[in-house]
N, C-alpha and C positions, 0 to 999 in steps of 0.2 A: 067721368066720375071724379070727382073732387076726391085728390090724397088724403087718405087717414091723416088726424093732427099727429104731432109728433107725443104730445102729450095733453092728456086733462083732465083737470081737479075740477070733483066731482063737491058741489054741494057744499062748499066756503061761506063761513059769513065774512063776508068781504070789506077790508076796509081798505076804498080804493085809492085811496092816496088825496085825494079830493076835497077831503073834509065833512063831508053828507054822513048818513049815518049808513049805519052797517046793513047788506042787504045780502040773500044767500043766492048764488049763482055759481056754475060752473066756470071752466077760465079753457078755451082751446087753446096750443099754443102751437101755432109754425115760422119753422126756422128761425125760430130765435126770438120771434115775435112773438106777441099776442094778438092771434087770428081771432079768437069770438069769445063775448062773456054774454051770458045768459044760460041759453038753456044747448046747452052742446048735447045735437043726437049722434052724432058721429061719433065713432070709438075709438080713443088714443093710441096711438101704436104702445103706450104706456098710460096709465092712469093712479093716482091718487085719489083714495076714499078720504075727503076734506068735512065729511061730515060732523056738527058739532067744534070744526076748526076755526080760526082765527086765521084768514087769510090777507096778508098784507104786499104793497111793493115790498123787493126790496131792498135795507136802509143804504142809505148814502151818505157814508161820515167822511166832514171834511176838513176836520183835523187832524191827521196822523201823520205817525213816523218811522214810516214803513222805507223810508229810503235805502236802506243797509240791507233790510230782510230782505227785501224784491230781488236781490244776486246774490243770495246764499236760501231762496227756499220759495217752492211756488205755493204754498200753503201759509196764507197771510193770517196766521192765527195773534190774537185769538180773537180778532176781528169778525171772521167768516164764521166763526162758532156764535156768532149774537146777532144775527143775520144780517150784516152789512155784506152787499154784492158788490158796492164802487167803495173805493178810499179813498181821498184824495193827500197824499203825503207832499213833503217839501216845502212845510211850514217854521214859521218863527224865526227865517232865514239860515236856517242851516240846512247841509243836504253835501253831498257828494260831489259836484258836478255844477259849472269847469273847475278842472280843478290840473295843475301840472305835476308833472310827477315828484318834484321835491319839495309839496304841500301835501301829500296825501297825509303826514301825521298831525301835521296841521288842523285839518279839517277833521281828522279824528280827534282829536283831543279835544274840540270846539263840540263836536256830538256826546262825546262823555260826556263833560262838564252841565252841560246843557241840555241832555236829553236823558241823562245817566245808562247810557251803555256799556258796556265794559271796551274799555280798547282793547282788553287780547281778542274779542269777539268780533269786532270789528277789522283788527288787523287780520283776524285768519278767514272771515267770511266775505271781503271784499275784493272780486279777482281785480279793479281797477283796468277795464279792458278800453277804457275811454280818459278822453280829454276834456271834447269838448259837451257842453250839453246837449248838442245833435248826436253825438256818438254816445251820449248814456241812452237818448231815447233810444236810439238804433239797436243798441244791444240788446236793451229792456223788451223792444220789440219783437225780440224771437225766441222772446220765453212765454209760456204760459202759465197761471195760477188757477186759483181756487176761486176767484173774486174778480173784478174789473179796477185797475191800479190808473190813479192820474196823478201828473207831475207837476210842483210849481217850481221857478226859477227861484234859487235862496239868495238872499242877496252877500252874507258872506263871502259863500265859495266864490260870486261873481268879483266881488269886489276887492278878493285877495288874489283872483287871479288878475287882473286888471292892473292891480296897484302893489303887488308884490306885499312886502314889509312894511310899504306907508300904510299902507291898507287896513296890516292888520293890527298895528297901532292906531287905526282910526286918527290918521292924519286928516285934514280934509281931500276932498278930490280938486284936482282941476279942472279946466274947461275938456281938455285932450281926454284925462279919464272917463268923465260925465259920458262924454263923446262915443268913447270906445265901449263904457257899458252899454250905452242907447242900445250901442249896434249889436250886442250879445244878446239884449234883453230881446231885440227882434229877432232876432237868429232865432232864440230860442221859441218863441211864440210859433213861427215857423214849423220849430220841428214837432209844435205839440204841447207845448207847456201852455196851462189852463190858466199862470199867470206868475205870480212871481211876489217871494215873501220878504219881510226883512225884522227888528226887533230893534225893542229902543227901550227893553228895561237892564234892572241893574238885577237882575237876580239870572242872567244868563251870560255865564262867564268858562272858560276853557276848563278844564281840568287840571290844569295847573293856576287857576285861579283870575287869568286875563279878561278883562270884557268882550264882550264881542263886538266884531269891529265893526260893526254897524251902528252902535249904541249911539252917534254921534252925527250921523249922515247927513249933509247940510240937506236941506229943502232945493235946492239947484240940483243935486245928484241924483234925488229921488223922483224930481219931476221929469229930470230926462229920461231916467231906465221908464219911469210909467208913460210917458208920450213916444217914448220907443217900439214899446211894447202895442200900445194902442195904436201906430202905424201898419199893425199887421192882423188885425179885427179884435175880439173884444178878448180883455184878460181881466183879470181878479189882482187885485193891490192885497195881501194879507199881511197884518202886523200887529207886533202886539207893542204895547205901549205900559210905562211905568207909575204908577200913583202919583210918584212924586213928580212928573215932569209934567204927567198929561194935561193940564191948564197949557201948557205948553205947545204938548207935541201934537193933539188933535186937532187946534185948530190949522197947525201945519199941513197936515194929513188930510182936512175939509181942505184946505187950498191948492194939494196936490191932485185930490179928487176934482175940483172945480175948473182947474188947468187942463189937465190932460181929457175930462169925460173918462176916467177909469173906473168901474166898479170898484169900489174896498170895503173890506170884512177885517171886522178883529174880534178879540175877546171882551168881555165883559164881565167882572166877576167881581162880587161884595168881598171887603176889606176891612179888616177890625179894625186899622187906623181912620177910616173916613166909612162909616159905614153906609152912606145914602149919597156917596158921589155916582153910586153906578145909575142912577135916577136921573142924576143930572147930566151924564155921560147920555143916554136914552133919550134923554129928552133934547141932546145937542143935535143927534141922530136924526133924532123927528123933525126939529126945523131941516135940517141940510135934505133931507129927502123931499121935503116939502118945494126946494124949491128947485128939486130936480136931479139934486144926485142920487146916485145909488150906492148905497151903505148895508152893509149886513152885519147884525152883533150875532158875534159865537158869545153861547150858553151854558155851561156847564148842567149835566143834570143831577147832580148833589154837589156837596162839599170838594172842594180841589182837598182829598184825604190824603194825609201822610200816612205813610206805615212804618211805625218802628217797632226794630226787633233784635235779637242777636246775630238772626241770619241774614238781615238785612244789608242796605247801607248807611243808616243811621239809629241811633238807641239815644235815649235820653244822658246816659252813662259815657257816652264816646268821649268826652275832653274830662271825665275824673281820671286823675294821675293811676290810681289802681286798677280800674279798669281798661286803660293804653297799656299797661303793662303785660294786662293778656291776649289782647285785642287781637295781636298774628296767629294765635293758636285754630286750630282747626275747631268747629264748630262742637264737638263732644267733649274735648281737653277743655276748652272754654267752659261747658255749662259745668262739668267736674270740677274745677277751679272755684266758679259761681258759686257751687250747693258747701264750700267750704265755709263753716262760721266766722271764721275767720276776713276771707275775701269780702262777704257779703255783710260785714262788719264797718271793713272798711274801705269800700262802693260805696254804702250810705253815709258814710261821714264827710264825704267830702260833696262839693256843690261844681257843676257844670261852669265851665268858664266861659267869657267870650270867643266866637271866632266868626270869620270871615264868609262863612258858607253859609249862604242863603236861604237855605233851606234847612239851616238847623239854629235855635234860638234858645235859651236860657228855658224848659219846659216849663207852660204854663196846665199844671195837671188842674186847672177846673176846665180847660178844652182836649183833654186825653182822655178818652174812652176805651173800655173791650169792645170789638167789633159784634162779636156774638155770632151766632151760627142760630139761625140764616142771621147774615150780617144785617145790622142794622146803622143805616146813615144819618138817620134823622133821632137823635136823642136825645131825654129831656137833660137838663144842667145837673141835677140829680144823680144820672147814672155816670156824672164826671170824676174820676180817680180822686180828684180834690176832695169831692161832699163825699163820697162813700168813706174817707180814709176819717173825715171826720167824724161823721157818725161811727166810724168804727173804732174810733181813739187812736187812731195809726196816721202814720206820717207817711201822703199818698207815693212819695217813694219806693217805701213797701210793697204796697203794691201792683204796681207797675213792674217792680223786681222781681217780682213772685208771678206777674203773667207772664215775660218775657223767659223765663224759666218753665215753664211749662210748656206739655207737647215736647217733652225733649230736646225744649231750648229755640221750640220754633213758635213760641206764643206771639203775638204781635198788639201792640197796641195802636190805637188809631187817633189820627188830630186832623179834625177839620181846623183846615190851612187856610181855606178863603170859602166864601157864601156858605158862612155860620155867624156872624157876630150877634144875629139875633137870636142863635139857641133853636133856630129851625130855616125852616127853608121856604118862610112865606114871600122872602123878596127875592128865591131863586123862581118860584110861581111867578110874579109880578114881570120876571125878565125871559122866562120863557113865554109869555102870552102877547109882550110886547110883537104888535107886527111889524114891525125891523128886525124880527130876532130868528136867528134858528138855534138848533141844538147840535155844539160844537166841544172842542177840548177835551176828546174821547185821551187824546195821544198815544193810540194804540200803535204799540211798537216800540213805545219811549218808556222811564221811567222804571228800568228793569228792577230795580233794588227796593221803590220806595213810595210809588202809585201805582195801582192795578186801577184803571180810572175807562180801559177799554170797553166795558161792560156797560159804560153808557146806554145803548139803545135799548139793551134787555131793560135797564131799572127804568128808563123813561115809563115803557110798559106797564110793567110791575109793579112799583111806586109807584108814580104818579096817575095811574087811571085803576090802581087795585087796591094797595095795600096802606095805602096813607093813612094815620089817624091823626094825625096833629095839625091838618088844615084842610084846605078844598081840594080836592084832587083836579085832574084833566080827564078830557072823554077821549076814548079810544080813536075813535075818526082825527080829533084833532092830532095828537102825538104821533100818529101813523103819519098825516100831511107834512108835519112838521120836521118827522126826519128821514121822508123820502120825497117828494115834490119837491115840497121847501127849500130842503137844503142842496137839490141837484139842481133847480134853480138857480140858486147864488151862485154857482160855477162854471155856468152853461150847459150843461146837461141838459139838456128838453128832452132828450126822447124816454128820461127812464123818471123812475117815482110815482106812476100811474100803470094803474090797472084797469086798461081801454085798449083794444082793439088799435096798434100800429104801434103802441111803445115794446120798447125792449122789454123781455120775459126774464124780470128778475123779479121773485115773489118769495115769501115763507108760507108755509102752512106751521101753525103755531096753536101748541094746546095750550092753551092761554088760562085754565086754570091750572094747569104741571107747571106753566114759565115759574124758573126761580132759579136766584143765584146763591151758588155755596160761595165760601168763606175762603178767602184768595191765600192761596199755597203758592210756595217755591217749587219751580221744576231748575231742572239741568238740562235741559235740551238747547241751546244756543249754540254755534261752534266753539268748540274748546272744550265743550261743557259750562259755557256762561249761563248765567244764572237769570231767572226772571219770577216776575207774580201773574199767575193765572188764577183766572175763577172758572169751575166748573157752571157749566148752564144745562139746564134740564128744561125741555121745556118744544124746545125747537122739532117739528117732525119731519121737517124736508126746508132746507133752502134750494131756492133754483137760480142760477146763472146763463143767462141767455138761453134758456129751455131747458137746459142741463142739471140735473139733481148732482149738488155740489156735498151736502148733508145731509144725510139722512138718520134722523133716531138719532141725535146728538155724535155720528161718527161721521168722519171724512168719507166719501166715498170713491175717492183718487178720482173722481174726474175734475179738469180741471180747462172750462171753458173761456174762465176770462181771459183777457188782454188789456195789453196797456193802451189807455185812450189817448188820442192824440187831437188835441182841440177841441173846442165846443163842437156839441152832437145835437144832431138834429135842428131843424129852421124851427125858429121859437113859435112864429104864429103859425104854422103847421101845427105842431106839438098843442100847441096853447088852445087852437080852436077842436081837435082832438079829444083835451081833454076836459073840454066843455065850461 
């Protein structure tokens, strides 16, 4: 007699990662696997009434920056809360690991600046129990989470440990250094890295304001670490690249890919200074695949949105002389100070200076918005701080002052940053459709003060195949393909992103008309009490992780099945002829 499955959902409308349309079927599942979809008579040692449900793989995001959190917390929130079961972190070349011991502040101050984490959260949540990048994976590998964690090689930390000080002034390298990353970058492939990242914009600088050392990297350097790495079977090249250079840097990046045969993925996001280069960027994509590499553009799925607030790390008010003046005060003496006619007299009298930080710019309030509850990403020009203050005879200062003071000081305003310059999101559609493209730049983990942008895969859902009114939406089957096959794909994943009989049993059951996201709050749950933006998600009725009910009814349910992956999974044409 054939063992009871371990578990099975009953009666799903299934959308199996495939792309086909949605069909209702039961899902068995053993040992981790998915033993039978159809009509399951057999009865789960556990079961799920799926009826009415929205049953999906599940997602796989491969952008994050979960480096830090993976050794101070086996609940990869708030990722596993929007039902992402794999992460892949160790992007935009930064990361932990190699790293020596009188770099460790180094490299933190490199993740603040550039991923905005706090360094006291980072100093006190990092036991630093490794060296080398064999010894991060090794350690990594005797913990458990909530989700399945993969690792990329940063090229930073490789590159500072390598080159000491020349390094991290982005000296050039030598032949000797080239040489010695080669051998790290294989090392590392070895123990398990899916591939190995690096960065060549100017908006990613230390926290004391330095670039990153990478921003410079000759074409010599980078061809060795990728032909290094490609000595030990296939890795992923991920990188993000600057506006101002990429005429430049890409077709470097199409030549390191042409050298070595390396897969590479980067970002791709519309820009208010050139608003239709990401077209041209897409379209550079489309020949070099054409004749044979393999390329994958990360997608953002709205606006790259700034959040500014008082509890923040940024307010439009930060460089007026009267507002520094109170700026140290604890967040209630501040808004006290604020509600004084006085202060808020003169706050507005004075104008935003220039500075250095990249992420913060002289306020252009006809692209600041309220976010609204339930948040809204996609809004007309209209509902911009600018045209309301005008129609309302007020100088939109006002009120952005008056939002920011609200909620006892915890209002937030919002600025789409990048893929808005057209006042919607028709040419974020146009790049998500692109078949080069998947949907990436969750950077969940990163951004503690000033993007809550994790919530990626719930809005993909939600917007884009429900709630959209200002252009064509997407259909369910496709958004599901696209951020679980799709994207576990471009990383070597085979065996997960499908829901077929022999893939890994990572699934959601999703009431999919509940899916919805609240309006992103501050928590204090970091070590220290560091500070972050979370969104609440409703919607979710059960995640599973390799058969294991991870979530249940939007609550953690302390089991905690994943592990850290270690290399490409699964033989592709196995997986591929599987999954029809």
């Amino acid at each position: 007699m054939t063992d009871a499955p371990d578990l099975v959902i009953r009666g799903g409308n299934i959308a199996d990662g495939k792309g086909g349309d949605l069909y209702e079927a039961d899902i068995a599942i053993r040992d981790g696997r998915i033993a039978e979809v159809g009509k399951v008579t057999a009865k789960g040692k556990e079961e799920i009434d799926a009826r009415g449900r929205l049953v999906t793989p599940g997602f796989v995001d491969v952008h994050t920056h979960y480096d830090g959190q993976v050794t101070w917390s086996q609940d990869i929130t708030p990722s596993s809360q929007n039902g992402v079961t794999t992460a892949i972190m160790g992007n935009c070349g930064v990361g932990f690991a190699p790293c020596k011991p009188n770099d460790h502040t180094r490299l933190i101050q490199l993740m603040e600046g550039v991923e905005d984490i706090p360094e006291p959260v980072l100093s006190a949540g990092i036991p630093w129990e490794w060296e080398s990048f064999p010894d991060y994976m090794n350690w990594l590998s005797k913990r458990s989470f909530d989700m399945d964690i993969g690792a990329q090689l940063p090229h930073a930390a490789l590159r500072v440990y390598v080159m000491g000080e020349r390094g991290a002034r982005r000296d050039p390298s030598t032949e000797e250094d080239n040489k010695a990353m080669a051998q790290l970058a294989a090392e590392a492939v070895r123990a398990g890295a899916l591939g190995f990242s690096t960065s060549r914009t100017l908006n990613h600088r230390t926290s004391t304001g330095d670039f990153t050392p990478t921003l410079k990297a000759g074409e010599d350097e980078l061809t060795a670490i990728a032909a290094g790495m490609q000595t030990q079977g296939r890795s992923v090249l991920q990188f993000v690249l600057d506006l101002s250079t990429i005429h430049e840097d890409l077709p470097m990046m199409l030549r390191v890919a042409d050298n070595t045969k390396c897969p590479i993925t980067f970002s791709i996001t519309q820009n208010d200074r050139a608003p239709r280069r990401w077209r041209q960027t897409l379209d550079e994509i489309g020949a070099a695949t054409a004749r044979g590499l393999s390329i994958t553009a990360q997608i953002a799925a709205r606006p790259v949105g700034l959040l500014l607030g008082l509890e923040l790390s940024r307010n439009p008010f930060q460089t007026h002389p009267s507002y520094k003046a109170i700026a140290h005060l604890p967040l209630a003496e501040r808004l006290a100070r604020m509600r004084q006619p006085e202060v808020r007299a003169a706050i507005l009298s004075e104008t935003a200076s220039a500075t250095d930080d990249p992420l913060f710019f002289k306020p252009n309030y006809d692209k600041i918005y309220l976010l609204g509850n339930p948040p809204d990403y996609e809004q007309p020009p209209e509902n911009a701080l600018g045209a309301k203050a005008r129609t309302q005879g007020k100088q939109p200062e006002e009120l952005a002052y008056d939002a920011m003071l609200s909620d006892e000081g915890r209002g937030m305003l919002y600025v789409p940053f990048l893929n808005y310059a057209d006042g919607n999101l028709d040419a974020t559609r146009e790049m998500l459709t692109d078949p080069n493209a998947v949907p990436g730049l969750s950077d969940g983990g990163a951004h503690c003060g000033i993007i809550c942008d994790a919530s990626f895969p719930t809005y993909l859902l939600t917007h884009w195949t429900r709630d959209r009114s200002r252009g064509e939406k997407l259909s369910i089957p496709f958004v599901v393909a696209a951020q679980s096959r799709k994207t576990a794909l471009s990383v070597g994943l085979f065996d997960r992103g499908v829901i077929a009989p022999g893939f890994k049993a990572d699934v959601n059951v999703i009431d999919y008309g509940r899916l919805h996201l609240h309006p992103p709050k501050v928590h204090y749950d970091l070590p220290v009490g560091g500070r972050r933006l979370l969104q609440q998600v409703d919607g979710y009725d059960a995640t599973i992780v390799s058969g294991v009910v991870t979530q249940r009814a939007g609550r953690a349910t302390g089991n905690r099945p994943g592990r850290l992956i270690r290399g490409t999974q699964g033989d592709a044409r196995q997986f591929s002829a599987a999954a029809g």
